[in-house]
C-alpha positions as CSV (number, residue, x, y, z in Angstrom):
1,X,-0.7,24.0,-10.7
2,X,-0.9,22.5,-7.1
3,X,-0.2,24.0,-3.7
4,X,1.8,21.1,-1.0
5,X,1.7,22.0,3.0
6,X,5.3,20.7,3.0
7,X,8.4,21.3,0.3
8,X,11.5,19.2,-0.5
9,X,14.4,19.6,-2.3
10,X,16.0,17.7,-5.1
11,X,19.1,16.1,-5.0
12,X,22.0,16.9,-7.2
13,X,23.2,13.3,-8.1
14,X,20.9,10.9,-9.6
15,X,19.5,8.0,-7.6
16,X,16.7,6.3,-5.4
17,X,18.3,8.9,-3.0
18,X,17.3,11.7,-4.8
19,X,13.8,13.0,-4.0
20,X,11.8,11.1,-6.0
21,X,9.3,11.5,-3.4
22,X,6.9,13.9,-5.1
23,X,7.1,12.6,-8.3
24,X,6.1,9.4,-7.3
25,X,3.0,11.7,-5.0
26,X,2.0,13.1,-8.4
27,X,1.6,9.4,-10.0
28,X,-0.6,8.5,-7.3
29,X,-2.5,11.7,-7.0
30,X,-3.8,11.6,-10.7
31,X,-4.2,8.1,-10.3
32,X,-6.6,8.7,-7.3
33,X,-8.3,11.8,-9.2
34,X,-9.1,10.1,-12.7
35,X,-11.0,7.1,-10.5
36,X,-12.7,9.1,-8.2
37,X,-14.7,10.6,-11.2
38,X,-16.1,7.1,-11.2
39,X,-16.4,6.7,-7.2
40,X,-19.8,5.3,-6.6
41,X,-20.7,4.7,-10.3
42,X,-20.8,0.8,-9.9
43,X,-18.0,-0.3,-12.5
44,X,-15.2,-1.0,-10.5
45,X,-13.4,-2.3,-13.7
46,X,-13.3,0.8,-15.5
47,X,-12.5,2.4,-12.1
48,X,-9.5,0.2,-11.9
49,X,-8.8,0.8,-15.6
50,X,-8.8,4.8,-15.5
51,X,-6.4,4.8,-12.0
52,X,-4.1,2.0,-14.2
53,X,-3.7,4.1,-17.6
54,X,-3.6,7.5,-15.4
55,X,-1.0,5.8,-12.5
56,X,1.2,4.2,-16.5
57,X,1.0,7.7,-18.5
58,X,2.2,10.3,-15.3
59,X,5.3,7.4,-14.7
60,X,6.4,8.1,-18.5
61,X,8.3,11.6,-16.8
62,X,9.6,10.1,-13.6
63,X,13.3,10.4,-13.5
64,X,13.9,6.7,-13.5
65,X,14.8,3.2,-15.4
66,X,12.1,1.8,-13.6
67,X,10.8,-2.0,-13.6
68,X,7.0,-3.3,-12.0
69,X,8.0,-5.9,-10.0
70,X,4.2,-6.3,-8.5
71,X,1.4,-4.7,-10.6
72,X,-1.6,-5.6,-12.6
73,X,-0.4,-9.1,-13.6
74,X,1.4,-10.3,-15.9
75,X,2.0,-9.4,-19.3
76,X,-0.1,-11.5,-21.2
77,X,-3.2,-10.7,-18.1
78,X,-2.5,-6.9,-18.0
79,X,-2.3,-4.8,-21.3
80,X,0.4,-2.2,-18.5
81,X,1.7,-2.0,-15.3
82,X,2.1,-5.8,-15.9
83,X,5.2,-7.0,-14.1
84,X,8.5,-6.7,-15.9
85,X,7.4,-4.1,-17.9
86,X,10.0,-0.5,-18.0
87,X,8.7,2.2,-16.7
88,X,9.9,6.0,-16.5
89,X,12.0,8.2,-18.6
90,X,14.6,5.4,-19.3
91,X,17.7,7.9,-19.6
92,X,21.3,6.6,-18.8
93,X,21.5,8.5,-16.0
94,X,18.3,7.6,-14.6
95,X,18.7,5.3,-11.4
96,X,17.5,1.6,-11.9
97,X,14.4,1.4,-9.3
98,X,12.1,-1.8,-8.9
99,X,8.6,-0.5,-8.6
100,X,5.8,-2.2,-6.4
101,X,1.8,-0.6,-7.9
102,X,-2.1,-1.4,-6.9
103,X,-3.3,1.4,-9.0
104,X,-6.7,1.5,-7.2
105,X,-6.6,-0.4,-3.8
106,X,-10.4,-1.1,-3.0
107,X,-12.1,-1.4,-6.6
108,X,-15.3,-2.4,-5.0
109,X,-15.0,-0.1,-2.2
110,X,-14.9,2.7,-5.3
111,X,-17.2,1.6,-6.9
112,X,-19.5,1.3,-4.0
113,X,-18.7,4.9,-2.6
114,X,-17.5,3.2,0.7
115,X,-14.1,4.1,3.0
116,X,-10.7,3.3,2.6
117,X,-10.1,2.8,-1.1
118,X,-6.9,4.3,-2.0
119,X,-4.0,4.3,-5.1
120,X,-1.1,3.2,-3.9
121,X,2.9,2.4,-5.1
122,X,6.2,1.3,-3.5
123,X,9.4,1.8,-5.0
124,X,13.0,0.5,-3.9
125,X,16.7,0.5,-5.1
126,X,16.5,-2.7,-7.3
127,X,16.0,-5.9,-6.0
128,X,14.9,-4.4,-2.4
129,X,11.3,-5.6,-3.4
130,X,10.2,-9.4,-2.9
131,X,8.6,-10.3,-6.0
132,X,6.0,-11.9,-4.9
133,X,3.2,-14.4,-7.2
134,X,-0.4,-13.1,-7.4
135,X,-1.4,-15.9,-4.6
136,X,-2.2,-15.4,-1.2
137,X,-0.3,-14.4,2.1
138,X,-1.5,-15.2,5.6
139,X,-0.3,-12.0,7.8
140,X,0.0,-10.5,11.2
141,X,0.9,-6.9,11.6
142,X,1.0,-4.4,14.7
143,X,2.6,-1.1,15.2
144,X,6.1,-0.7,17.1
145,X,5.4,-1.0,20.6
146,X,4.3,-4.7,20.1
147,X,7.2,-5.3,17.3
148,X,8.4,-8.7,17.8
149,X,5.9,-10.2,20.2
150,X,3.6,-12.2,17.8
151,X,4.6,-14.8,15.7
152,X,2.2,-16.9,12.5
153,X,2.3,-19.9,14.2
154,X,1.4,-19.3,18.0
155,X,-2.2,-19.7,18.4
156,X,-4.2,-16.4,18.1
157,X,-5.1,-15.9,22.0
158,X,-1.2,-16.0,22.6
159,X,-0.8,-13.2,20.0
160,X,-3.8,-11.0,21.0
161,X,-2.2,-11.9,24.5
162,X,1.4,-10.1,23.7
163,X,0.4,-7.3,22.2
164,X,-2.2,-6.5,24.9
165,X,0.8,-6.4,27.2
166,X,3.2,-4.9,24.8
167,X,0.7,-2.0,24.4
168,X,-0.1,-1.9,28.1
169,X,-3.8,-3.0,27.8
170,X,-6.6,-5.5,28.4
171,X,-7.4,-7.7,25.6
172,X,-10.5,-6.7,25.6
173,X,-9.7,-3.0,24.6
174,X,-7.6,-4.4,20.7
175,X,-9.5,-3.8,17.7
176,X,-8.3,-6.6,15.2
177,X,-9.0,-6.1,11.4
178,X,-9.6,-9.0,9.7
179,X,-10.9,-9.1,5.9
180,X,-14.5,-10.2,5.5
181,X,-13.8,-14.0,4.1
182,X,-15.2,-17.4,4.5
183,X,-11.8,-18.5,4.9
184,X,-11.3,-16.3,7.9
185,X,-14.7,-17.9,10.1
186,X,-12.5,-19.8,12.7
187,X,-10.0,-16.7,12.7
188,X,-13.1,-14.7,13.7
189,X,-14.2,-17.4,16.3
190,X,-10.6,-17.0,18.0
191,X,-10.6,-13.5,17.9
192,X,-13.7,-13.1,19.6
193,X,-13.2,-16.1,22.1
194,X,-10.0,-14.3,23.1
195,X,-12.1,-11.2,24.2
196,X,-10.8,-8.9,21.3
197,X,-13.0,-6.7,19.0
198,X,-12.8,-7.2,15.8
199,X,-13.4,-4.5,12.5
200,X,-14.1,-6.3,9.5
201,X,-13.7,-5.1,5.8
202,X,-14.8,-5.9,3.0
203,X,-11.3,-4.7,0.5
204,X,-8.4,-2.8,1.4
205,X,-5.1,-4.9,2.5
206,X,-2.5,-2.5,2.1
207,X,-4.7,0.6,3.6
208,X,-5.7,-2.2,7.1
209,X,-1.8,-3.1,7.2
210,X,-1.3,1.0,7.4
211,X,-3.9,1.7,10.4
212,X,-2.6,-0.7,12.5
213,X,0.9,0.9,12.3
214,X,-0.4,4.1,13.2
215,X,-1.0,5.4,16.5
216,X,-4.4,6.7,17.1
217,X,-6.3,5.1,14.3
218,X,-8.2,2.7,16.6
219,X,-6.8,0.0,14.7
220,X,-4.3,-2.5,17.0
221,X,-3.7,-5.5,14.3
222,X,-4.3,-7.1,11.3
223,X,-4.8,-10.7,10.9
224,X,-5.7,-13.7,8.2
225,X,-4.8,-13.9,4.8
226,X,-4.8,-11.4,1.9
227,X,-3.1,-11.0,-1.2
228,X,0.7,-11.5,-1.3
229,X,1.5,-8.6,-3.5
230,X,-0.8,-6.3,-1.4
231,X,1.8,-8.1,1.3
232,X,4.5,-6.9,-0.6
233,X,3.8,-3.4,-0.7
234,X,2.1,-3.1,3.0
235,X,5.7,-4.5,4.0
236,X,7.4,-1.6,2.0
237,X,4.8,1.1,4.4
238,X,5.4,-1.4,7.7
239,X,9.6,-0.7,7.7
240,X,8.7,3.2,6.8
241,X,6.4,3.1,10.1
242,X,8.7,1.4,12.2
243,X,6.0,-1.5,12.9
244,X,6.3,-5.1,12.6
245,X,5.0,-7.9,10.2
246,X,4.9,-11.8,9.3
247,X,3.6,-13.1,6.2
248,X,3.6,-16.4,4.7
249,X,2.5,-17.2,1.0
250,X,-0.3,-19.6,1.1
251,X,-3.1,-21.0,-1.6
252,X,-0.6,-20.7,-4.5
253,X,-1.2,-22.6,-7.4
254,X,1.1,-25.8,-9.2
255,X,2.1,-23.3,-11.7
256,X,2.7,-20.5,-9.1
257,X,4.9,-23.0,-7.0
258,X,7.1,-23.5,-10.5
259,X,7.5,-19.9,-11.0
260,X,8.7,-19.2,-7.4
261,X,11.9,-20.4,-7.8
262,X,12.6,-17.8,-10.9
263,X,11.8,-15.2,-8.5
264,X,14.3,-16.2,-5.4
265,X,11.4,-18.1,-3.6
266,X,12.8,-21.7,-2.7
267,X,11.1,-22.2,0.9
268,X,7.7,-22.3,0.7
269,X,7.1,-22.5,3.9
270,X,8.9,-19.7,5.1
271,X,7.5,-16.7,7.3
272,X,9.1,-13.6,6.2
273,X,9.3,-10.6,8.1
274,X,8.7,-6.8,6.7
275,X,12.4,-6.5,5.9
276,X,12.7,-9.6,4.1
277,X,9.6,-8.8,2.0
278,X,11.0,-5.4,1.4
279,X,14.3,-5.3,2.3
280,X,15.3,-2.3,0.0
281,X,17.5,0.7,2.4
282,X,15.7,3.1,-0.1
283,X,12.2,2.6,0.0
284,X,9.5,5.5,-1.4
285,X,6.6,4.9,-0.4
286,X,3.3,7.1,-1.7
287,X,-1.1,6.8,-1.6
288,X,-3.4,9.2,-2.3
289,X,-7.1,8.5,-0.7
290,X,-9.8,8.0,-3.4
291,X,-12.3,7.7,-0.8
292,X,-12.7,8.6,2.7
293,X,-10.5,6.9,5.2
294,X,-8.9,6.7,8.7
295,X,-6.1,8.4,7.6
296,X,-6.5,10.2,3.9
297,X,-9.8,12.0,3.0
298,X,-11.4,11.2,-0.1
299,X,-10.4,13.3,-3.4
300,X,-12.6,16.4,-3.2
301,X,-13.8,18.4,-6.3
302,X,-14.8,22.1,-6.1
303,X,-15.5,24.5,-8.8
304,X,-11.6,25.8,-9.2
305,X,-9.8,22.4,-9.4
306,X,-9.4,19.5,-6.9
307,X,-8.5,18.6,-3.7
308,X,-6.2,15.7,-2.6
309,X,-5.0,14.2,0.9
310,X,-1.8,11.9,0.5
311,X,0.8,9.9,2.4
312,X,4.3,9.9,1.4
313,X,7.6,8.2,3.1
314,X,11.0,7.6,3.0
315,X,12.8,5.3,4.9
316,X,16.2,6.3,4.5
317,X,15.6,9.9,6.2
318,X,12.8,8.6,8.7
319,X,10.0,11.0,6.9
320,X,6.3,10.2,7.1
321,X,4.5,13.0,5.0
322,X,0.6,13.7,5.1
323,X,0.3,16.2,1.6
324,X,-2.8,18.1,1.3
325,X,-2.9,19.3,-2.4
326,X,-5.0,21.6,-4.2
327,X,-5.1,21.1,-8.0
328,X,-5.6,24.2,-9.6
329,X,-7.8,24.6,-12.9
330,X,-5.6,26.7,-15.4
331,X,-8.1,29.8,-14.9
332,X,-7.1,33.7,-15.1
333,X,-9.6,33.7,-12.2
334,X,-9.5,31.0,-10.8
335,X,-10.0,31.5,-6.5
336,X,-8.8,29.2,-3.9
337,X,-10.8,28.1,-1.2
338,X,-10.0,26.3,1.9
């Protein structure tokens, strides 16, 4: 039994416009509570195992064909959520829905007990998800007011530059988020030269990529290169938010370049913006906090059940949800406490 601070209503003909909203919210939510048993235990693997088999056995009921598109790998790497596999009830009048998963976004940051780790999953019409190779993707992303303005190649001053003036500040006053990488020490350099602060992180692509879209989170951009399926599914969040976003796949393997072409990638060089990486008109996009964040609390566990903050959008009806959930234990007397 669980208790949402907003309600929905279900559609009466099948499809990605149904509201599949809170179905996908429950596959997240248990994902993020079966981890957070383990949050601060030191085994991020078995962290990362419990939110998989969790986020795989609650998808078994969604009213779907569904198909993992971007997940734990594939099939011969990842014994579920690997990509191709089928997903969801499978019934003929199910609608066919590509599904984009990081079951637990920030396995050392669970593992550690430290913010911003998060389960996560996008979901489109089919083929309105890039499907992108487990490489690596050099990004830049802002929030709306400074949509357009930057670009992967100009040099980073010129960027930090724009959105300063798109945002009607100094430079001086952007906080960049940049992961914490050797690859990413001149990056740094530039940052910093330019004038701009600079939060750096140690996990937690898709989570960054979210802050910076989000007025009020202190968060003005994200720059450097993550991972491309992270990309993938920040870009799905990114069109729900109205923001903006570049990415470019870099660091890919021979074997990754020969696969690219079975998935509809045939310029390599090619900077892609949010709606090319996720170009669905029917995106669903849901994460539950494991731990504590800028924007979702960690899960919380009382004596009568558990308590869960989530984020939920749809970009077709220009919703952003935040979903505070109690999960009740099945107790006669059972109290609830706020």
């Amino acid at each position: 039994m669980s208790t949402n601070t907003t309600t929905t209503t279900t559609a009466s003909r099948p499809g990605i416009e149904s509201d599949l909203a809170l179905e996908f919210l429950q596959v997240v939510e248990e994902a993020a509570i079966g981890c957070a048993k383990l949050m601060g235990r030191g085994d991020r693997t078995q962290a990362d195992l419990v939110a998989t088999e969790s986020m795989r056995s609650t998808m078994e009921s969604v009213r779907m064909k569904g198909c993992i598109v971007i997940g734990e790998g594939e099939r011969d790497e990842a014994p579920m959520l690997y990509i191709g596999e089928k997903v969801g009830r499978q019934q003929d009048t199910d609608p066919e829905i590509d599904i984009a998963v990081d079951p637990l976004e920030g396995t050392n940051l669970c593992a550690t007990g430290a913010p911003g780790a998060i389960t996560v999953l996008a979901a489109s019409e089919r083929g309105g998800l890039l499907h992108a190779p487990d490489c690596y993707m050099e990004k830049i992303i802002v929030g709306a007011p400074a949509s357009g303005v930057v670009h992967l190649d100009r040099p980073v001053e010129e960027n930090l530059k724009a959105i300063a003036v798109a945002m009607k500040r100094d430079v001086e006053d952007l906080v960049i988020i940049v992961l914490d990488r050797p690859r990413h020490e001149k990056l740094i350099e530039d940052i910093r030269k330019a004038g701009a602060r600079i939060r750096l992180i140690s996990d937690g692509d898709v989570a960054a990529g979210i802050a910076a879209a989000v007025r009020g989170t202190g968060v003005h951009a994200v720059m450097g290169v993550g991972g491309a399926p992270e990309g993938v599914i920040t870009a799905a969040a990114i069109r729900c938010l109205n923001g903006y976003m570049e990415g470019r796949l870099v660091g890919y393997t021979k074997e990754q370049e020969a696969r690219m072409a079975g998935m509809g990638i045939t310029d390599l060089k090619r900077i892609y913006r949010a709606d090319e990486l996720a170009p669905g008109k029917n995106i669903i996009f849901a994460a539950t906090g494991v731990t504590e964040g800028p924007l979702l609390k960690a899960v919380r566990f009382f004596g009568e059940g558990v308590r869960t903050s989530s984020l939920v959008m749809k970009l077709n009806i220009g919703k952003v949800r935040f979903i505070d959930t109690i999960h009740l234990d099945r107790q006669p007397n059972a109290e609830i406490r706020f």
